[in-house]
C-alpha positions in Angstrom: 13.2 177.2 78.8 10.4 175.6 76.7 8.8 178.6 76.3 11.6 180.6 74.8 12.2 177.3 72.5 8.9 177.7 70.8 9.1 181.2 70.5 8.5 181.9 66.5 11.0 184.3 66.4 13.6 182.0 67.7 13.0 179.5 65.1 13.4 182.8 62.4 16.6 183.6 64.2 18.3 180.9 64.0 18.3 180.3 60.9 18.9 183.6 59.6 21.8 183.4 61.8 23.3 180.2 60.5 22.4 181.3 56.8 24.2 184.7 57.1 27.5 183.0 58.9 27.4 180.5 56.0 27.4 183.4 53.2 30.1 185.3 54.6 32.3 182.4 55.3 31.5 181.1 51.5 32.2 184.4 50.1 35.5 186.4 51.6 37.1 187.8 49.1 40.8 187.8 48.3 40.7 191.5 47.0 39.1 194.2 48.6 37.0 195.3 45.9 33.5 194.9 45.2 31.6 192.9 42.4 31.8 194.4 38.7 28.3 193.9 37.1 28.6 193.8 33.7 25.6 195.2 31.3 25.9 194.4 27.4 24.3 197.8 25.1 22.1 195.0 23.6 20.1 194.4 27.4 20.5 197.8 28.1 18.7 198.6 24.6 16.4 195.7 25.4 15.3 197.3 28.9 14.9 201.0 27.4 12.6 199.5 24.8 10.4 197.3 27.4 10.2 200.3 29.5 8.7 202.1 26.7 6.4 199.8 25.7 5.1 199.7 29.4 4.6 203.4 29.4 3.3 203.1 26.2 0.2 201.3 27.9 -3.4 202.8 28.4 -4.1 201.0 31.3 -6.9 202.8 32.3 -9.4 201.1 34.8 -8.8 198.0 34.7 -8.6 197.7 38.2 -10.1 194.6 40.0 -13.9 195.2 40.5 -13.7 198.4 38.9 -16.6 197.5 36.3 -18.5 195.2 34.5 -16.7 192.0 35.0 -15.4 192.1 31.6 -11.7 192.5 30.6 -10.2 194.1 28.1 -7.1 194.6 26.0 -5.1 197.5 27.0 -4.8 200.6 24.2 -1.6 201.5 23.2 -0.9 205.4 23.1 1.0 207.0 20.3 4.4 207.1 21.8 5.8 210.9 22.2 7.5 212.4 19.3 11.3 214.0 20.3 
């Protein structure tokens, strides 16, 4: 018995467990539908343009140990034309 109570993944189960049980006692719903997410054209606009920027990015080799030891800025590209 005192080896199976200091088993590791006992002490990961457990908790787990009680965390889980908790959750879906907290949160029954009264209506069968799921959870509307709600996205404002402003965030969505916000995300397209951070995405862009990030693609936008020469990042090149800057890789860890993948040179001199120095860093540098990365380059922007020009950003494709439609």
């Amino acid at each position: 018995m005192k080896r199976i109570l200091r088993e590791p993944l006992l002490h990961f189960l457990l908790p787990g467990t009680a965390i889980f049980a908790t959750c879906s006692l907290v949160s029954k719903r009264s209506s069968g539908q799921p959870a509307k997410v709600d996205i404002a054209a402003g965030q969505v606009a916000a995300m397209a343009e951070g995405f862009a920027r990030y693609k936008a990015l020469d990042l090149g080799p800057i890789v860890a140990g993948s040179g001199d030891g120095q860093t540098r800025q990365p380059k922007i590209r020009q950003p494709i034309s439609r």
